[in-house]
C-alpha positions in Angstrom: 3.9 -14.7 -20.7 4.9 -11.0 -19.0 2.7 -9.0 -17.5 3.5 -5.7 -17.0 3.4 -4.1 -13.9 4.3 -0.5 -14.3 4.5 0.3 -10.6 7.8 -1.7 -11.0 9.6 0.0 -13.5 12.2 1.9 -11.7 12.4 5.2 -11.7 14.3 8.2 -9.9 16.0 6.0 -7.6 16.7 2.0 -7.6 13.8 0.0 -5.8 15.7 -2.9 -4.7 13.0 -3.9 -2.3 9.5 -3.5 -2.6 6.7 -4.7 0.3 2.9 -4.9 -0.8 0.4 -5.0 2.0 -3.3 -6.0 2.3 -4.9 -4.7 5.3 -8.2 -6.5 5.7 -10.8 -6.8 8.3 -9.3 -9.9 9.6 -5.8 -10.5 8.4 -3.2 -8.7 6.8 -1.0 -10.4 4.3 2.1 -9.2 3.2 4.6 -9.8 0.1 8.0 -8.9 0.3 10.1 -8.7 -2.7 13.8 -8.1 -4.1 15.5 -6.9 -7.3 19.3 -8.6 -8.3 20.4 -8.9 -11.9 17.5 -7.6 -13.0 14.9 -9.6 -11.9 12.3 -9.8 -8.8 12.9 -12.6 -6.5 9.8 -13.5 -4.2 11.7 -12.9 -0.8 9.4 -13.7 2.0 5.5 -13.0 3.0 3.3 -13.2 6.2 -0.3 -12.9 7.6 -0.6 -11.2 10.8 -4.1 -10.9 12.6 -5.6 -7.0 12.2 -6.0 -5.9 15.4 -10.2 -5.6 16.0 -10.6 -2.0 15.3 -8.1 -1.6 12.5 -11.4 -0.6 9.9 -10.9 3.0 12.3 -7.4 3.8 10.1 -6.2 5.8 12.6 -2.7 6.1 11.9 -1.4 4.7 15.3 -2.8 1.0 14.5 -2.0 1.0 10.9 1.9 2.3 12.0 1.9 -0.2 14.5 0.6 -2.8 12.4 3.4 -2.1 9.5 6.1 -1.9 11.9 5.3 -5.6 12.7 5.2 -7.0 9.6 8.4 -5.2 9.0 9.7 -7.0 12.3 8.7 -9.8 11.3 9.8 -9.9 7.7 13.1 -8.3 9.1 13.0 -5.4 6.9 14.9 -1.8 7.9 13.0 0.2 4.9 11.6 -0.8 1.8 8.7 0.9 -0.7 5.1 0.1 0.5 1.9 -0.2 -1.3 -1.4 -0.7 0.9 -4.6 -1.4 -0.6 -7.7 -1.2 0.8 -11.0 -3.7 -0.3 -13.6 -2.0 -2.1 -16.3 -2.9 0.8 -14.3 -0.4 3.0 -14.1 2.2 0.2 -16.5 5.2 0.4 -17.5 5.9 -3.3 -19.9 9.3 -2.7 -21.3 10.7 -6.4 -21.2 14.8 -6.0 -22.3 17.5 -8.4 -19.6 20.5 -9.1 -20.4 23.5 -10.9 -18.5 24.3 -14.1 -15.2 26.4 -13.2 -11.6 26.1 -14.0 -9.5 23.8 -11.9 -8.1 26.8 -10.7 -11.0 28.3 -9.6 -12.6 25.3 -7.5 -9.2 24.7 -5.7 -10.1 27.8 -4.6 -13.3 26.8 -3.4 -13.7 25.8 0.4 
C-alpha cells in the first residue's frame, strides 16, 4: 500500500534530503531522510530535550535548537518542515466585512 505524500514530490529543484522536525514542550524529535534511485531511505532520527522556554518561539532558541539536531544528525543543509501541536496553536474566530481581497489587503 502507497500513500501519497505530496510534500515529496519533487519539484523545481531535486530534494535529495529532507529533515522533519517536531518541536514539542518537552522533546523534539527529528526524522532525517534521503532520496537515491528513486526512493526515500530512512537515514537517521533523534530526540533532543527543548530547552524550558522553547513554547516563547523566539527565533534565537528555535535557531539554536535546529542547528543542534543538524549537529547532531551531521547535516550541512537539507529542506525542513516544523510542526507545531495543536495545544500551542492559537485558533481566534474573527468577523471581516465583505470587500475584495484587494481591498482588505489594504486594510490596516
Amino acid at each position: 500500500m502507497a500513500i501519497n505524500l505530496p510534500f515529496l514530490k519533487l519539484k523545481d529543484r531535486e530534494r535529495t534530503r529532507v529533515l522533519a522536525v517536531d518541536i514539542g514542550k518537552f522533546s523534539t524529535k527529528a526524522v532525517y531522510i534521503t532520496l537515491a534511485n528513486g526512493r526515500y531511505t530512512f537515514a537517521g532520527f533523534t530526540i533532543v530535550q527543548s530547552p524550558d522556554n522553547i513554547l516563547a518561539f523566539n527565533p534565537e532558541t528555535v535557531a539554536s535548537l535546529l542547528k543542534n539536531i543538524a549537529n547532531i544528525l551531521k547535516l550541512e543543509n537539507a529542506p525542513t518542515a516544523v510542526s507545531i501541536g495543536p495545544a500551542f496553536t492559537i485558533i481566534k474566530t474573527v468577523e471581516m466585512p465583505l470587500l475584495p481581497v484587494v481591498e482588505l489587503r489594504k486594510i490596516n
